[in-house]
N, C-alpha and C positions, 0 to 999 in steps of 0.2 A: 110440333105442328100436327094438323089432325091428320089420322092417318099415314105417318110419317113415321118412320122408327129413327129415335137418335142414336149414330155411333159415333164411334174414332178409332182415329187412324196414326199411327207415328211415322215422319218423313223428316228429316233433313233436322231432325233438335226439335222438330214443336211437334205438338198433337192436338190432328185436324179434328175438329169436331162437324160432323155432317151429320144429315135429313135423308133418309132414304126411304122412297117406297118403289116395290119390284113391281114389276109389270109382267106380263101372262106374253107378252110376245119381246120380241130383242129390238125395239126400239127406244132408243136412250134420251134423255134433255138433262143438262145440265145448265144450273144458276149460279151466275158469277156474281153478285152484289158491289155498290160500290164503296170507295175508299172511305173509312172510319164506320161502316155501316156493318149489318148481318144479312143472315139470311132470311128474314123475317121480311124484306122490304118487297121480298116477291110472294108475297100471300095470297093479293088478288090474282095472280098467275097458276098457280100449283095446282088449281081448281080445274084447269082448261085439259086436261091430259086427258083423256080416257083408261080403262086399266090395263091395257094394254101396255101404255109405256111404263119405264121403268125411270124414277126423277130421283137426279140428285139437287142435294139445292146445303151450301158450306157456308162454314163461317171460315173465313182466309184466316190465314196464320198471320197472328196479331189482330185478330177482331173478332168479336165478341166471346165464345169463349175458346178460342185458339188460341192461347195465349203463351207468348215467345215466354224464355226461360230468360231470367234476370240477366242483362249484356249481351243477349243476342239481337241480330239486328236485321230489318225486316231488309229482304231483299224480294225485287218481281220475281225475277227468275227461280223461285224456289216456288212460287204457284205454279210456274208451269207444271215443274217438278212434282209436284203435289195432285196435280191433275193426271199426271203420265202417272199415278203413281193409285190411282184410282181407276183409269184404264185398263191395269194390269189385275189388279183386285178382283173387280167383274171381271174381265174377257173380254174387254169392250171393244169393238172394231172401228165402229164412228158412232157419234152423236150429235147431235141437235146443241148448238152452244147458246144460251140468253144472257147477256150481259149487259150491267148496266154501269157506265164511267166507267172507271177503273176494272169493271166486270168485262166491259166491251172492247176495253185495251187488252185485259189478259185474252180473250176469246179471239182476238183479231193476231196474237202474240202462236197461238196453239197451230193457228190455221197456217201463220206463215211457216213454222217451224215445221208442224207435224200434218201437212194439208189432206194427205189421206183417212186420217181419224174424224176431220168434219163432214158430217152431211150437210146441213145448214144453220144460219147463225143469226141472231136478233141484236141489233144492236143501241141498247138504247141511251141516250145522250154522252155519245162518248167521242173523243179526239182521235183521226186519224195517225192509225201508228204510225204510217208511210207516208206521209205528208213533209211537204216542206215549211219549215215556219221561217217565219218573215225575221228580220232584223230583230226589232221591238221584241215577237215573241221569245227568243232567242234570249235576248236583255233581262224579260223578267222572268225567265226561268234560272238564270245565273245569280239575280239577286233573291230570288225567292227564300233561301234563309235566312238571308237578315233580314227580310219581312217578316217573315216567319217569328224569328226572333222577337221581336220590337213588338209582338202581338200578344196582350193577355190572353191566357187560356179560353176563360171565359168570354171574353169577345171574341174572341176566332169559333168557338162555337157558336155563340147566336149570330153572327152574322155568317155566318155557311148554312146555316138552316133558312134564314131568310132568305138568300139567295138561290138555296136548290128546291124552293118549295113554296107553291101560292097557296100552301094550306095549313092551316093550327095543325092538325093532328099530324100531318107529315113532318109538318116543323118539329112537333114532340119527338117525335120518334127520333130524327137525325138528333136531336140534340141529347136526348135519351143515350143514343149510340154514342156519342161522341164522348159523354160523360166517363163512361169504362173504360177509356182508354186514358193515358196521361198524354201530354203533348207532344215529347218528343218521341212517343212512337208514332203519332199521327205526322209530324214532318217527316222523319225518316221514309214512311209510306209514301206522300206526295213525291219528296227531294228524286227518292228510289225510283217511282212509278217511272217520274217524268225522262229521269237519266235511262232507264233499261228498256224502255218497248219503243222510244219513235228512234225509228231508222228512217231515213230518208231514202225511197225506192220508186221513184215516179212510174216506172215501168209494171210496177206490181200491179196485180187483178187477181181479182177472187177467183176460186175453182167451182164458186159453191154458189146456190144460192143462195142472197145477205136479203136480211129486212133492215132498213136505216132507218130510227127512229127519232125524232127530237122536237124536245116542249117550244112552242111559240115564243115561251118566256126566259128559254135557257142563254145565259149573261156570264156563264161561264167560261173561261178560257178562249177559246178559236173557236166552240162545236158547235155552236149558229153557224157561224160563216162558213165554215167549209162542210157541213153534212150535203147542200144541195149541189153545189158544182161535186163533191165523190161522189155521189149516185150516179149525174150525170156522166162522167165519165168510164165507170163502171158497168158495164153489161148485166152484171151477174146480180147487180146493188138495184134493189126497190125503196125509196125513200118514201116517206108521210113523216109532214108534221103534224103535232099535237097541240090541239089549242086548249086554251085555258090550262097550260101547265108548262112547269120548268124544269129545272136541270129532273128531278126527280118525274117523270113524264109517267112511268106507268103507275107509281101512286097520286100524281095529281086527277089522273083522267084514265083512269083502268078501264072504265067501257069503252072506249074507242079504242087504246091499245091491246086488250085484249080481243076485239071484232077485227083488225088488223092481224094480231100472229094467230089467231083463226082459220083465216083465210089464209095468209101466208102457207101454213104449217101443213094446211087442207085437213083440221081436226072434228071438220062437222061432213 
């Protein structure tokens, strides 16, 4: 990426491959991407920083080229690990956390765990980790392998790309991404995701200030339904939907989401 130096990193069996560019002062943003996808999907983002800050922006272990070692198996909780483990790297005290799905679950996973490290957090179309889920949702998260299962590769790709995305070229890309990967590391990731970050914690609230983000058209999972009653109840949580976009909301519509964590972030 331009302007961006690529490294890595070895943590827990795999080696992280990240985007780094340093910044002239100690203000940090890191980019969490989401499930089956890289780092590349925050491109229109990367742009917004001034030089100031110092941005990381990965590819998680198991995606794209983090790639787990034959028989190992993707667990959430070794991202956290992977991020404390990049903290430590720099010196880093807090940061700025953007996530998007699976980015916004590990980002909302770090804050519970380790809430002193966040300053504040973007979070875009992603599932309350602390939420309660209903009966039904419950139901088809228990069968979701044998759905899983019973699904060709190739159709669990093109229709995950139709569904996170009202646009050809976002489409390419997700599907682009999804291609690199084999399938059962892509279930393992969902089965994983879903089993390790929601705890049910009605009581919980943010420390921090949160941006809540999500596309008009996002069809995915609960994160319609409950991103605007979470705001609501949250002090700390500023909500905006995003129109003309879906589950992938900062590439279907980067100019408004970017005029949003703008303003949020206070970058202008």
């Amino acid at each position: 990426m331009q302007n961006m130096e690529h490294l890595t990193f070895q943590n827990l069996g795999c080696r992280i491959h990240y985007w780094f560019r340093s910044g002239s002062g100690d203000k940090w943003v890191f980019f969490f991407h989401g499930a089956g996808l890289d780092h590349a999907m925050f491109e229109d983002q990367l742009g917004l920083f001034d030089p100031d800050w110092n941005i990381i922006a990965w590819d998680a272990r198991g995606h794209g080229l983090s790639e787990l070692k034959p028989g190992e198996k993707f667990r959430f909780c070794d991202m956290v690990s992977d991020c404390r483990k990049l903290f430590e790297l720099y010196s880093i005290d807090r940061a700025t956390l953007i996530g998007q799905s699976m980015g916004g679950n590990l980002a909302q996973e770090i804050a519970y765990q380790y809430p002193d490290s966040v300053d504040r957090m973007v979070l875009i179309d992603c599932a309350k980790n602390t939420g309660k889920l209903t009966y039904p949702e419950k139901l088809a998260l228990r069968s979701a392998r044998f759905l899983f299962a019973c699904y060709p590769w190739k159709t669990l790709i093109r229709q995950s790309a139709e569904a996170s995305s009202n646009t050809d070229g976002v489409r390419k890309y997700i599907s682009d991404c999804f291609q690199k990967m084999d399938k059962s590391t892509f279930v393992e990731v969902m089965l994983n995701m879903s089993g390790s970050c929601l705890h049910e914690d009605a009581q919980y609230r943010f420390l921090r200030p949160v941006l809540l983000l999500c596309g008009e058209d996002d069809r995915l999972g609960n994160i319609r339904k409950v991103a605007e009653p979470w705001a609501k109840e949250d002090p700390n949580c500023t909500f905006h939907w995003i129109a003309h976009a879906s589950h992938n909301s900062n590439q279907d519509n980067p100019t408004v989401v970017n005029r949003l964590i703008t303003e949020f972030l206070s970058l202008i």
